[in-house]
N, C-alpha and C positions, 0 to 999 in steps of 0.2 A: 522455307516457311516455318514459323516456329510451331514447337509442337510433334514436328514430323523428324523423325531419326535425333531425337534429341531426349533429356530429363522431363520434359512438358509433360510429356505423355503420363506421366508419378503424377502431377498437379491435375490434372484432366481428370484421370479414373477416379480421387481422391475426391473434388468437385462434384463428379458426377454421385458417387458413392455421401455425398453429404446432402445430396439433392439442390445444388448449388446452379443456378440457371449459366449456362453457357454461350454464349453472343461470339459467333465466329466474325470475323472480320472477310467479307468475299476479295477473291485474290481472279489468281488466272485459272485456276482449276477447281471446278467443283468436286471432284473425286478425291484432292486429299482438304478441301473445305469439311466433307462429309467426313473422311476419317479421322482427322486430328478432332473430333469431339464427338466422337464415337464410344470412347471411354476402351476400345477393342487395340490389344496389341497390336503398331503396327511397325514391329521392328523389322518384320519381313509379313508382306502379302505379295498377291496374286489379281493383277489386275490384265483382265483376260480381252478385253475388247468387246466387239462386235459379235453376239453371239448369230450365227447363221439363222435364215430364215426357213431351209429347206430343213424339213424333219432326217436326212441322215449326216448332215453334215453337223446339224446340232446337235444329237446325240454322238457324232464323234470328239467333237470340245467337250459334250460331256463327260466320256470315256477318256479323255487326258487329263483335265482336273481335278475329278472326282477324287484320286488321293490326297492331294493339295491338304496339309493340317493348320493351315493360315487363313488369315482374315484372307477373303478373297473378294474382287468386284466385278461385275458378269454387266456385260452394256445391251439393253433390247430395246428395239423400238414399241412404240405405244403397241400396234397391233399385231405384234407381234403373239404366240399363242404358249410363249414362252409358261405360263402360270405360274409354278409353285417349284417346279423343278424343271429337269433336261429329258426330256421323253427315256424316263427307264421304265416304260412299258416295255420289254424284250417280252 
C-alpha cells in the first residue's frame, strides 16, 4: 500500500501540516487506510486486536501495552465500556 513503510509518509505529514485535504483511496484494510493519512509515524506501530470484553483480561492487554512508545491500534466493539482508557482504576 503506498504510503505505509515507504518515503509517503514525508509527503502526508507535510499535506497534513499545510492543511492540504487528504482522499485515501479504500483498499483491503481499513486500519492502515486510517494510518497512512494519519499524518502519525508509522514506521513501527502496534496493532493489538481485539481488546477483551471481561474487565481483567482488559486490564491485562492493558498492563502489556501500556509501554509501547509507538502509534498504537486497540480493536473494541460498539458496546463495549472500553471509554477513554483500559480500566487503570487499580
Amino acid at each position: 500500500m503506498p504510503v505505509f513503510s515507504d518515503r509517503g509518509q514525508i509527503l502526508i505529514r507535510k499535506a497534513i501540516d499545510q492543511r492540504i485535504k487528504i482522499i485515501p483511496v479504500p483498499g483491503a484494510s481499513s486500519l492502515m487506510l486510517a494510518l497512512t493519512v494519519s499524518g502519525f509515524s508509522i514506521d513501527q506501530f502496534l496493532f493489538y486486536g481485539w481488546i477483551s470484553p471481561k474487565k481483567e483480561a482488559r486490564r491485562a492487554d492493558g498492563e502489556e501495552i501500556i509501554g509501547f512508545r509507538r502509534c498504537g491500534c486497540l480493536t473494541t466493539s460498539d458496546n463495549s465500556p472500553f471509554g477513554t482508557n483500559i480500566d487503570n482504576s487499580k
